[in-house]
C-alpha positions in Angstrom: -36.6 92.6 -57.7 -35.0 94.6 -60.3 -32.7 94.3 -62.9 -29.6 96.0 -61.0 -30.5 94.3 -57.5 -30.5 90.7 -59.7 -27.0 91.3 -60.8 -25.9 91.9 -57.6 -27.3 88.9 -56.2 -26.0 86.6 -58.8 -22.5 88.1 -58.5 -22.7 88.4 -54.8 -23.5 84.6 -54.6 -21.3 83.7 -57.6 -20.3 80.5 -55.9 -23.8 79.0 -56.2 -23.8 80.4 -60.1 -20.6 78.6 -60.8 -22.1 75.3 -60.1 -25.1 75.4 -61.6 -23.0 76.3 -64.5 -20.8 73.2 -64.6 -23.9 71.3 -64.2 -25.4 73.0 -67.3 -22.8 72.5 -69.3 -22.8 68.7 -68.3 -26.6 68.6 -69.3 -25.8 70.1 -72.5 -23.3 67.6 -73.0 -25.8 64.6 -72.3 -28.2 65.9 -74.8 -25.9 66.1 -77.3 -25.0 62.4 -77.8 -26.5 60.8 -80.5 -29.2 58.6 -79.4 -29.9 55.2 -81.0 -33.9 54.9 -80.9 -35.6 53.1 -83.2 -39.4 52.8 -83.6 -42.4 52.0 -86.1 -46.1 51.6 -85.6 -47.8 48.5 -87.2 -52.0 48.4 -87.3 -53.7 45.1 -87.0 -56.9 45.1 -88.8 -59.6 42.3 -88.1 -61.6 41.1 -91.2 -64.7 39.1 -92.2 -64.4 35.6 -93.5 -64.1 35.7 -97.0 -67.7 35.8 -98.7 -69.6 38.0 -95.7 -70.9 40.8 -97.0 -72.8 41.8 -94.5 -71.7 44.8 -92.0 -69.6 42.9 -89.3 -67.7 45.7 -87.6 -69.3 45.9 -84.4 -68.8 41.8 -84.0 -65.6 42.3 -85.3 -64.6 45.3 -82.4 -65.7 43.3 -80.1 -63.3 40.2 -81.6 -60.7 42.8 -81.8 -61.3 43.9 -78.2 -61.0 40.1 -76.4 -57.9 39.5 -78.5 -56.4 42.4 -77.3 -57.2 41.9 -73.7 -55.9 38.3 -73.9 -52.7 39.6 -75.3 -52.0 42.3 -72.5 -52.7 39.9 -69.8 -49.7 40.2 -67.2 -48.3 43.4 -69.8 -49.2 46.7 -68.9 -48.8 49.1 -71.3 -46.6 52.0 -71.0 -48.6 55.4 -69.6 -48.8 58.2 -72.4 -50.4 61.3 -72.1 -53.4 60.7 -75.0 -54.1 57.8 -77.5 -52.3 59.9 -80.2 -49.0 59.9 -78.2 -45.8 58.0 -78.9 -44.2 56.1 -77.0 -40.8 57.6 -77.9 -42.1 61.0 -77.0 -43.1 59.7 -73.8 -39.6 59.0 -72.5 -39.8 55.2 -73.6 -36.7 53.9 -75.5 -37.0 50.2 -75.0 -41.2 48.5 -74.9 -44.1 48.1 -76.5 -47.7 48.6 -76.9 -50.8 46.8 -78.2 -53.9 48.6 -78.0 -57.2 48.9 -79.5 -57.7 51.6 -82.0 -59.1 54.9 -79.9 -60.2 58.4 -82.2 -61.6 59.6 -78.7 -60.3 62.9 -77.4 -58.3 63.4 -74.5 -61.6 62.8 -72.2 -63.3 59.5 -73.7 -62.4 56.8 -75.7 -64.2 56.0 -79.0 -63.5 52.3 -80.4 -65.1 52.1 -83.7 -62.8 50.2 -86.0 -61.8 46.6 -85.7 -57.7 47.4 -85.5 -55.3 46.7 -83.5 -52.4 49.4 -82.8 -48.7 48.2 -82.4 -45.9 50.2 -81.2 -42.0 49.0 -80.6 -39.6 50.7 -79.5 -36.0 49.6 -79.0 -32.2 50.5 -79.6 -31.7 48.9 -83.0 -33.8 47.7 -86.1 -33.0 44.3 -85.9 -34.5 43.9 -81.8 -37.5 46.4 -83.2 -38.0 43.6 -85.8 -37.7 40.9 -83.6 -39.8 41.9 -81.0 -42.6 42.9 -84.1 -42.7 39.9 -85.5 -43.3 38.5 -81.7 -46.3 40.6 -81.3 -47.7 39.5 -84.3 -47.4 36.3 -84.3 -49.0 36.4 -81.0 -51.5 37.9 -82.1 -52.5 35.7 -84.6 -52.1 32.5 -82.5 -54.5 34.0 -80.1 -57.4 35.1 -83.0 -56.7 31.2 -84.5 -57.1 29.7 -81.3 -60.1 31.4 -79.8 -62.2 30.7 -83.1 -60.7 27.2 -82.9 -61.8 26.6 -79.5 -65.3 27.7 -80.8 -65.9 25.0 -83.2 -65.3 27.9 -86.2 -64.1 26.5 -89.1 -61.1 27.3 -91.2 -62.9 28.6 -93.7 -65.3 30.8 -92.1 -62.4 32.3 -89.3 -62.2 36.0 -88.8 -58.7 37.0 -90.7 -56.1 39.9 -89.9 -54.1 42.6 -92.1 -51.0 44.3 -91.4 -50.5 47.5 -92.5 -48.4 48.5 -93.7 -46.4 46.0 -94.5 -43.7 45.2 -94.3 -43.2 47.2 -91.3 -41.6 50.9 -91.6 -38.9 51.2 -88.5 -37.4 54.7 -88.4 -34.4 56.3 -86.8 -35.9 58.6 -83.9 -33.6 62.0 -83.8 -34.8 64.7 -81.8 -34.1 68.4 -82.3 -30.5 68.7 -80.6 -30.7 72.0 -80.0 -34.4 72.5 -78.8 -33.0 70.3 -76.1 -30.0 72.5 -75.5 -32.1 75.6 -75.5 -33.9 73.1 -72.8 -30.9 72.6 -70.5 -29.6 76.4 -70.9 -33.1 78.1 -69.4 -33.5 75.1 -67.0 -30.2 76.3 -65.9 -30.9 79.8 -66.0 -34.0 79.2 -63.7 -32.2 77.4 -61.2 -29.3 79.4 -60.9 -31.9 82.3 -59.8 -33.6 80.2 -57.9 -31.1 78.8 -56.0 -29.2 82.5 -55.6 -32.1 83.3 -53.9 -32.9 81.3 -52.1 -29.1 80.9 -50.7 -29.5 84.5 -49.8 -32.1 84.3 -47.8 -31.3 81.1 -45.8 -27.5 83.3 -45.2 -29.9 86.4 -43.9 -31.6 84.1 -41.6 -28.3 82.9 -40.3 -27.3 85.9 -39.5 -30.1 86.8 -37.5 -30.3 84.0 -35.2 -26.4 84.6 -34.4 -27.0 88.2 -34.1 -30.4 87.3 -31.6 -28.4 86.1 -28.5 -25.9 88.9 -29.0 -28.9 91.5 -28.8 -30.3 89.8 -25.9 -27.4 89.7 -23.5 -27.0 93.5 -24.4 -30.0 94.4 -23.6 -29.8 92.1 -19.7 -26.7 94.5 -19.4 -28.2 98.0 -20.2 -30.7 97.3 -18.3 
């Protein structure tokens, strides 16, 4: 289709152009309210009782890795695309996350360090807070009570660091007019599209109604 034979379809189906229009403008609209996201990222690390010096990480992954499964029982996690993703930039604007620390690629996982990762998101600092300090304290209920269960003594317990800490919760904002720029092709797209396609379901129309017409002219010539 060329240039010339575009414009004439778009003008020659104007109708269908004029409402995917209105409904661009509305997008661009939605996308321009100011959203109230609020997020921040927390990492859990698991350490030897005090006086170990002896290389404890792979005991202390596999610490890290039952308290982690004992906290997510019942809670599954929002899906993301990779373990470097965000749950904000997945779409998510109210949850949480608690997962073991991956630096696998996009095709494996790789757990080599006893940490924890911890991600809120939520509409204001003070619920991001709240529900934080939640997870934590969660968290160390279940790494005091397993230990305790196993007879391990106060002294010799496995202990946990936040960092950072205090906790850094930042104001999401995305690029306003990346998303306009979004909504304007999106709309440019489908009023092609759906010129198009509107043309060729009216040519089809017009065929069927024009088939019977043929037909009984051709019974009567004959």
């Amino acid at each position: 289709m060329t240039r010339f034979e575009l414009v004439r379809l778009l003008v020659r189906r104007w109708y269908v152009v004029l409402v995917v229009a209105i409904a661009t403008v509305v997008g661009v609209g939605l996308v321009q309210q100011p959203t109230q996201v609020y997020s921040t990222e927390v990492n859990v690390m698991f350490l030897p009782p005090d006086g170990v010096l002896m290389d404890q990480t792979e005991s202390l992954i596999y610490f890290t890795a039952m308290v982690e499964r004992q906290f997510n029982q019942g809670h599954v996690d929002p899906k993301v695309s990779s373990a470097s993703a965000t749950l904000y930039g997945a779409g998510v604007r109210q949850g949480y996350s608690v997962s073991l620390y991956d630096t696998g690629g996009q095709w494996q996982t790789n757990f080599n360090r006893p940490v924890l990762q911890v991600e809120v998101v939520d509409s204001s600092q003070a619920a991001v807070q709240a529900q934080l300090d939640k997870i934590l304290a969660k968290i160390d209920s279940i790494a005091v009570q397993s230990q305790t269960l196993a007879g391990v003594k106060s002294k010799s317990m496995i202990r946990s660091n936040q960092s950072p800490n205090p906790a850094v919760i930042v104001h999401v904002v995305g690029s306003k007019w990346r998303a306009a720029a979004g909504v304007l092709c999106l709309g440019l797209g489908l009023s092609v599209g759906a010129c198009y396609y509107t043309d060729l379901l009216m040519a089809r129309r017009r065929r069927r109604r024009s088939a019977p017409a043929l037909a009984l002219a051709d019974t009567f010539s004959r």
